[in-house]
N, C-alpha and C positions, 0 to 999 in steps of 0.2 A: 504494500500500500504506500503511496506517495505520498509524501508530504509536504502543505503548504504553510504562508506564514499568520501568524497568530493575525495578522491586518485584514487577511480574507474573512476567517470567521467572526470577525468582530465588523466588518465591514455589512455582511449578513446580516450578524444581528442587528445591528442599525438600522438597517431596513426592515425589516420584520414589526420593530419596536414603532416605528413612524407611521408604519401601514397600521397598525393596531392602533396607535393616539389617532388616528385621521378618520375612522369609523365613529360609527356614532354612539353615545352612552347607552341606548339598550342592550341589555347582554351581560356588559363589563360589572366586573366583580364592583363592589363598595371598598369603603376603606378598610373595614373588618374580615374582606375574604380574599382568597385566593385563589385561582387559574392555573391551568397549563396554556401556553398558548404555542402552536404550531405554523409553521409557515411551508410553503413549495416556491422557490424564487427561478425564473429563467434567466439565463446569462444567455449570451448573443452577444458576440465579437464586443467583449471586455465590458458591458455594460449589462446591470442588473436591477431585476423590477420583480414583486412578489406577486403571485398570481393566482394563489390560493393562500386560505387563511383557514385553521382552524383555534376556540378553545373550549376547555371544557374536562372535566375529571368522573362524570357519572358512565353507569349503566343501568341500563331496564332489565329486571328479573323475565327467564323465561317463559312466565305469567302473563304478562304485560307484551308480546312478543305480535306480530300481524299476520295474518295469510291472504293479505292485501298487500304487502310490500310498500304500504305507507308510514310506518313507524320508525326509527331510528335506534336499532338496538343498543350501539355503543357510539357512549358521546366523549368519549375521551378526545383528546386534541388531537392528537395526529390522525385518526381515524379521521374525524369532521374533516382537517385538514385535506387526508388524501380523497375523500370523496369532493368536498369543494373543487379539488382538481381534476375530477371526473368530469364534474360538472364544465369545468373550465375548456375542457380538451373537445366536448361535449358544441360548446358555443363558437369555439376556435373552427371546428370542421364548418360548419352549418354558417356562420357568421361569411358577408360577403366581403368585409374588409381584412379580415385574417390572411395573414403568409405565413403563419408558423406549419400548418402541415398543406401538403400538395398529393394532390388525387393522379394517382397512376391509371389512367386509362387502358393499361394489356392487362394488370393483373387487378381493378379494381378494388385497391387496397390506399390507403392513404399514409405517407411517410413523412416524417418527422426531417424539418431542415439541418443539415447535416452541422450547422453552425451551430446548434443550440444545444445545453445542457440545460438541469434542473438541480438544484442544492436544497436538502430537505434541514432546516431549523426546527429547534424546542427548547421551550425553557426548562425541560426538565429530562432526567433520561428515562427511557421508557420503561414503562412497568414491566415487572414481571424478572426475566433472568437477567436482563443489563443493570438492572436495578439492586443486584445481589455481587457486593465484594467489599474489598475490609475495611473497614475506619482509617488504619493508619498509612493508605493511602491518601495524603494530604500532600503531594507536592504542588501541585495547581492553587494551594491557599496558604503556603508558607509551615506557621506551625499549627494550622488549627488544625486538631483532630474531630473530635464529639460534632456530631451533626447538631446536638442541640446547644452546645457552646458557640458552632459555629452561628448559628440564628441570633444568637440574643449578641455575639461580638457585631454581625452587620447593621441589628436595630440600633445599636448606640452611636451605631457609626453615621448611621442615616439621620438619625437625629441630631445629630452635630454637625450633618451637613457633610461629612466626609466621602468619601469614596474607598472602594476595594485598593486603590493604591496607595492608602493612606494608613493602611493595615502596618503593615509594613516599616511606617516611617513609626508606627507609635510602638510597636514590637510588642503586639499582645501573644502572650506565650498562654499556650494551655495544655495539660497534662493531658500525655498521650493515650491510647487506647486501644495496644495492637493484638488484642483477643475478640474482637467483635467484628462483627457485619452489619451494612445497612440492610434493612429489611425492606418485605416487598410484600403489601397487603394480597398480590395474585395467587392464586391456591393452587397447588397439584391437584391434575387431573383424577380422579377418584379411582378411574382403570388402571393408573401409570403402578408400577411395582415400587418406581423408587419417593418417596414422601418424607415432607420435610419432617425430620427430628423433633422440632421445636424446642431444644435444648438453651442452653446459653454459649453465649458469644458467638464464634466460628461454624458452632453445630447447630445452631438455629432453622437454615432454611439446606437444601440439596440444591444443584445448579446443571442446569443443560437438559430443564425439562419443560414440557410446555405445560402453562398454569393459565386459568380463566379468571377474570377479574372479579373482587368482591362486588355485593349487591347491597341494599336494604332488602335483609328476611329474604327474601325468595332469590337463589343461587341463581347467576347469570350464565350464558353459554357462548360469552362472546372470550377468544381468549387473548391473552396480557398482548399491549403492543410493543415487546419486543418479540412475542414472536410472529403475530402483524407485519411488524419490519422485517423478520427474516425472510417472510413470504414474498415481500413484496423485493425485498435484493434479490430474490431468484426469479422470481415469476414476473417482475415489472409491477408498476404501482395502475397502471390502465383498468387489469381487472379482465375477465373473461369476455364479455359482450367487447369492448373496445380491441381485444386483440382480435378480434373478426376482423373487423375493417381497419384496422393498421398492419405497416409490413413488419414492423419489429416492436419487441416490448421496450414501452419506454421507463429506463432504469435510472437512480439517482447517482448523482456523480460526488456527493458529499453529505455528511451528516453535521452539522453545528447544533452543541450543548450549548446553553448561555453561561455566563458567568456566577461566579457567587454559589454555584449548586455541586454539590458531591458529584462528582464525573470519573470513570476510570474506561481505559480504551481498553484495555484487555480484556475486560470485560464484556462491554460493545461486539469487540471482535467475537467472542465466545459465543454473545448471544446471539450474533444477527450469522455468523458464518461456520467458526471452529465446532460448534454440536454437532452441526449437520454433517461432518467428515466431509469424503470425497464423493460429492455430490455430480451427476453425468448428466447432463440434461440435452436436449436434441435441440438441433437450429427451429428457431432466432432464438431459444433463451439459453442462458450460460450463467455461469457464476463470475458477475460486473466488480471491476474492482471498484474501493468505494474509499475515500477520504474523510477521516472520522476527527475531529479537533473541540475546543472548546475555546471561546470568544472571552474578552473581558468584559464584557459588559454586561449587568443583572439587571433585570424586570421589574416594574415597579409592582407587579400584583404575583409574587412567587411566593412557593408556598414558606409561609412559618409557622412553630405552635400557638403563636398566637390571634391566629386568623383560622377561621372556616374555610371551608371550600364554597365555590360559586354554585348555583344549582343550575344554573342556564349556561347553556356553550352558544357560540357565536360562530354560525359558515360564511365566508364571504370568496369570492371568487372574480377572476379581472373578468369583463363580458361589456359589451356596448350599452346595456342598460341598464344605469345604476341604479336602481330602483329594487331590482331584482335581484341584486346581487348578493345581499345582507339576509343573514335569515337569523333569529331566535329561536335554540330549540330548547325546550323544557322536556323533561322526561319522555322523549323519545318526537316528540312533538314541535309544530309552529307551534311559537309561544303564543295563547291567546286562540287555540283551537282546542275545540274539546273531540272523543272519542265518535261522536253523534258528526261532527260535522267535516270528519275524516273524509266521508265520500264527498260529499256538495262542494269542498274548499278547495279539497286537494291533501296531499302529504307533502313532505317539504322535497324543498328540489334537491335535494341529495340524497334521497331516500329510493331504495330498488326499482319501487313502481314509476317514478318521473324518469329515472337512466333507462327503464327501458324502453320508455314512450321517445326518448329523445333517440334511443339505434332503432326503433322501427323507424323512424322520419329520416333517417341515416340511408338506411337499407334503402327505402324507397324514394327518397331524392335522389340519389348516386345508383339506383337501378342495382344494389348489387344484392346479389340470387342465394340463398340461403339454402345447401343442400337436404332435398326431402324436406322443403318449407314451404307450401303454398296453400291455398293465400297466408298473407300475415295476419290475417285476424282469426287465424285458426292456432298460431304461436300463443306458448306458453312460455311464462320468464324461465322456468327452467329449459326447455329444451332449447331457447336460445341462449341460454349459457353451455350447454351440452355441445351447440355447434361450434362450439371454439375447441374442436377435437383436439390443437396442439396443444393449446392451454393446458387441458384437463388433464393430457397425456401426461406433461407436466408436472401438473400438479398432484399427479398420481405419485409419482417417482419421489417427486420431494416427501409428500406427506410418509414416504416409509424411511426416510432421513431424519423426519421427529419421532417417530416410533408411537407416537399417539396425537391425535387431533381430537375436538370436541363433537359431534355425532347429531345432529339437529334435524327433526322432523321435518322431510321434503314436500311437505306439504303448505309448507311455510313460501313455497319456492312455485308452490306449482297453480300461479295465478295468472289472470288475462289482461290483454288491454281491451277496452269497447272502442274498437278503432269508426 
């Protein structure tokens, strides 16, 4: 993996943090709470703009779950994120002012400008296995150890006005801790053999297994996003309906941690590549190299013990109509829809049943033919995820690389458009 300079991922986070202050106050945490916030930036011959956003820390119990495809299972940030960039990819095809991707007329597929990359930001690292390694891993903060020492040395600092480089200058020393791990609220799979310990320090949690993220009461079925991100370093972040009408999967060229927050890249590496071994996968997907760093600069809404978490995440995505672009979602929801008015309003535009309203209009703009699919109003969202045979090939191979995935009723999947 190649390495860039500390200016690039802080130069990210800038932007990320600008695009977040330039939205509007619904959504955004109080002064009392906390967020994750995610971003997907495009770069294009040395110049950078972010073009999806996510934030957001919940999940919906598998109670709570749709066989409408208008609900939003899991709102954590970088999920919202990468589906806002569904969405994004979504507008860019279809949109007539768009040159980011260009329509191959022999093989009716559409390809991504050879100029351009994507760099995935978070203010946080991702839950689950990247989220699990030691305390006295602190070189990135000088000498602080104790995640909770580290919180209460930034609030004083923030209050005084200072900065993370100002740590430093005042030499707060704090007694070390190298028998512990940070923890990770995401749970081993109940099928997996191997389960954490729950012991103290070191033998607390187990590592290189995939976990589902907690819930309020009723167990969720959406799992931790680092292993989300692993999936999406191998398989592309597009998603099965988008790898139909693109020629290649489109893969992230770097990952930015923000400042301020417990970060270790060995770990990153573990959880998003090293689990998975020697992974084989058939043309166009491969195992993409990927540049993992951490930025100095920290978030004004990250998390500490002294804040709650936010209960609304915020999707926004670049598109010609600003209007549309911003969405609130509340537990699983447009903020300000109820259950009853799911059908009449709509589900939000990031959510399964509007992406796949947006590849039918795809399919049929661009005439392109869907094998054993006719007509399209006889398509079901699953079998047109099913016709993305490489994908699925795919993601067959990997899913025996995690040796266990979460198991979700396909009936969940097996709904219509009224075209």
């Amino acid at each position: 993996m190649c390495a860039v300079s500390l200016n690039f991922h802080s130069t990210i986070a800038k932007l990320c943090y600008e695009k977040f202050c330039s939205l509007p106050k619904n959504g955004k945490p109080k002064e009392n709470e906390w967020t994750i916030l995610s971003c997907i930036i495009l770069e294009e011959i040395n110049t950078f703009e972010v073009v999806a956003l996510g934030t957001g820390s919940k999940c919906i119990g598998h109670d709570k779950m749709s066989q409408y495809g208008d609900v939003l299972n899991d709102s954590h940030a970088e999920v919202v994120c990468r589906r806002a960039f569904i969405r994004y990819i979504y507008e860019s095809i279809l949109s007539q002012s768009s040159d980011k991707f260009i329509f191959d007329t022999d093989t009716h597929t559409f390809k991504l400008k050879d100029s351009i990359k994507f760099h995935f930001f978070s203010t946080h690292v991702p839950c689950g296995d990247a989220a699990i390694f030691a305390k006295q891993n602190a070189e990135d903060f000088g000498d602080l150890i104790k995640d909770e020492d580290f919180v209460c040395a930034q609030n004083v600092l923030k209050r005084k006005g200072d900065t993370l480089d100002d740590m430093g200058k005042k030499k707060i020393k704090l007694q070390e801790n190298t028998n512990d791990i940070f923890r990770t609220g995401a749970k081993c799979l109940k099928s997996d053999i191997k389960q954490d310990l729950h012991q103290k320090g070191v033998d607390f949690h187990v590592t290189g297994v995939v976990r589902t993220k907690p819930g309020r009461g009723i167990p969720t079925l959406s799992v931790s996003c680092s292993d989300k991100l692993a999936k999406w370093c191998h398989l592309g972040v597009q998603g099965a309906l988008l790898s139909i009408v693109l020629s290649k999967p489109i893969y992230l060229s770097s990952v930015t941690i923000a400042g301020g927050t417990p970060y270790n890249e060995v770990a990153m590496q573990r959880a998003l590549f090293n689990r998975l071994g020697d992974v084989s996968l058939e043309s166009p997907y491969c195992v993409n190299e990927i540049v993992f760093g951490q930025a100095d600069l920290q978030f004004l809404h990250e998390k500490t013990h002294e804040k709650k978490p936010c209960s609304s995440s915020i999707a926004w995505f670049q598109g010609d109509n600003i209007s549309r672009q911003v969405e609130v979602v509340i537990d699983g929801r447009r903020q300000g829809t109820t259950k009853k008015q799911l059908k009449t309003s709509g589900g939000l535009k990031i959510c399964k049943r509007d992406f796949f309203k947006y590849f039918v209009n795809v399919i049929k703009h661009f005439k392109i033919k869907l094998e054993n699919i006719d007509p399209l109003d006889k398509l079901s969202y699953k079998e047109a995820k099913l016709n993305a045979k490489k994908y699925q090939k795919a993601w067959t191979t990997l899913k025996k690389c995690f040796k266990n995935w979460t198991v979700k009723d396909e009936s969940f999947l097996d709904f219509y458009l009224h075209i």
